[in-house]
C-alpha positions in Angstrom: 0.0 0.0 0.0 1.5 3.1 -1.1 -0.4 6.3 -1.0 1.1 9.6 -1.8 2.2 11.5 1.2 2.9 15.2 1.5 4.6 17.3 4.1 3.3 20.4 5.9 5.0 22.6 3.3 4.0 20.7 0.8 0.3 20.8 1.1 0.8 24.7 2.3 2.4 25.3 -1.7 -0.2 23.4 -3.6 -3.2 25.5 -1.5 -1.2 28.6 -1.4 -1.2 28.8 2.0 1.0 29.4 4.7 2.5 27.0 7.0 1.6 27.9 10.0 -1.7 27.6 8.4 -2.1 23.8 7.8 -0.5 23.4 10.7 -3.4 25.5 12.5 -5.7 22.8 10.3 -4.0 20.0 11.5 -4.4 21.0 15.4 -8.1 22.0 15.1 -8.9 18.6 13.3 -10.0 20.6 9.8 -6.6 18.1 8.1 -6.0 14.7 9.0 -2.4 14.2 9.1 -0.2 11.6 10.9 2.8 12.3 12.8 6.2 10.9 12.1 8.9 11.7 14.5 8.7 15.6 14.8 6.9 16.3 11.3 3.5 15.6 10.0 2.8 13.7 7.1 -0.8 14.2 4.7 -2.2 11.3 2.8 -3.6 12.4 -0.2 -7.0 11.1 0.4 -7.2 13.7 3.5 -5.6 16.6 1.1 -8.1 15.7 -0.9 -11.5 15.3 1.6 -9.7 19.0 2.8 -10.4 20.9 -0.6 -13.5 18.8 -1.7 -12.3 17.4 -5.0 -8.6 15.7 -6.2 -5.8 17.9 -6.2 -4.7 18.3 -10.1 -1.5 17.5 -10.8 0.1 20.2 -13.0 1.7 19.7 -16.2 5.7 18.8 -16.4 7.1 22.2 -17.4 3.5 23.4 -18.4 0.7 25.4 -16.3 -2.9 24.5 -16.4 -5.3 26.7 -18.4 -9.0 27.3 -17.8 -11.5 29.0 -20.1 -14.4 31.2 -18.8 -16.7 31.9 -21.8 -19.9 33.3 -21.8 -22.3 33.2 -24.4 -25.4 35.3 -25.0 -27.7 34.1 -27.5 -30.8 36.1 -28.5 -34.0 35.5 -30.0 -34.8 32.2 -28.2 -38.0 30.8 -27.0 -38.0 28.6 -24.0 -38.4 25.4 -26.6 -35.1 25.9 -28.6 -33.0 27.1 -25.4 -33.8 23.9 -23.7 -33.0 21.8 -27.0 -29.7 23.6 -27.1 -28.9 23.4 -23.5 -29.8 19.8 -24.0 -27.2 19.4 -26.9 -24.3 21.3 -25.0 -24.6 19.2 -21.9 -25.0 16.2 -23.7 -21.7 17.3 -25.9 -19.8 18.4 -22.6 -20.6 15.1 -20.9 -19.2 13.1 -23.9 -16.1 14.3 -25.5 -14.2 16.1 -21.8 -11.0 14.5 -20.2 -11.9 13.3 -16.8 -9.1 15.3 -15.3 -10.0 18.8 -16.6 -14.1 18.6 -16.5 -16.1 21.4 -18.5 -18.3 23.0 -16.6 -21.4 24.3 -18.1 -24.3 26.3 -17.1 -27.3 27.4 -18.6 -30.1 30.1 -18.1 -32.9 31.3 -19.8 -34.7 34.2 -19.6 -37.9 34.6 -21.3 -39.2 38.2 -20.6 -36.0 39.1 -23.2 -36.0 35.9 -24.9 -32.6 35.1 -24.4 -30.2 32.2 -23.1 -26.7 32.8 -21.6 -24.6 29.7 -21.8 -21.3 29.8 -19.3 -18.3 27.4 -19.9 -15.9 26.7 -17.5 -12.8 24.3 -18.6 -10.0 23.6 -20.6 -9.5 26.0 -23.9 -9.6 22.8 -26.6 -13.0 21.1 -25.2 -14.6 25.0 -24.6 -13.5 25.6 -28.2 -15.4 22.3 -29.7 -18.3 23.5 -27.5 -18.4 27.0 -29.4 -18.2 25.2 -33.0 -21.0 23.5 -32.0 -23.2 26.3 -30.6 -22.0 28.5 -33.7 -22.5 25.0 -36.1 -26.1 25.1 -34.8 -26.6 28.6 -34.4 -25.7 28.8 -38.3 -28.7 29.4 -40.8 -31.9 27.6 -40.4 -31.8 25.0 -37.9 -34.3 22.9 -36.5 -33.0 22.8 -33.5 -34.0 26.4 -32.7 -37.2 26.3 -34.6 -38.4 23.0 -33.6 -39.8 22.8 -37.4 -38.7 19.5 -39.7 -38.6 20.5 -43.1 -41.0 18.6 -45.0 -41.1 17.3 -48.8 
């Protein structure tokens, strides 16, 4: 059984914290941690149950990149902005990596008739998102009007 351990300064770099800090967190029960001689040691697993979600590990040599786009999309009923929040969900819950998730957020507001879309994630999966939206967006589509053209 080897689980990743981390030291007091450690943990207080990847939070951006200082060390006196964790070690406050540590005392007060808010970080498990075990003690080893005169230094505390964090599994992982209690770094993690800490911050609420797995600490992600940064590039070799690289730094992670998010994207915050929002769109604003008007002249849209109720009907075609839940199709197309349908359709970017569905797309976002599909193609992402599991270690950079695209977060996504939709709203409607019908006294204007208009939907706001936010995206929240790495630039090359927000990017396919925007294709879509402007793929579907572009000319007559029956996804907005929710008519099939007939023969």
């Amino acid at each position: 059984m080897s689980e990743e351990m981390y030291s007091v300064e450690q943990v207080a770099e990847r939070l951006g914290l200082h060390v006196r800090t964790v070690r406050g967190y540590i005392r007060a029960g808010r970080l498990r941690a075990v003690r080893i001689g005169k230094q505390y040691r964090i599994a992982r697993a209690d770094l993690d149950a800490l911050t609420g979600r797995p600490a992600l590990a940064r590039p070799v040599g690289g730094t992670a990149v998010e994207v915050s786009s929002i769109l604003q999309i008007d002249g849209v009923d109720r009907a075609a902005a839940d199709r197309l929040a349908t359709l970017v969900l569905a797309a976002a819950n599909t193609t992402h990596h599991p270690a950079h998730p695209l977060r996504i957020q939709t709203v409607h507001d019908e006294e204007r008739n208009r939907m706001k879309i936010v995206i929240l994630g790495g630039a090359s999966a927000t990017a396919e998102v925007l294709h879509l939206v402007d793929a579907v967006l572009d000319g007559d589509n029956v996804l907005l009007t929710g008519e099939a053209g007939g023969a």
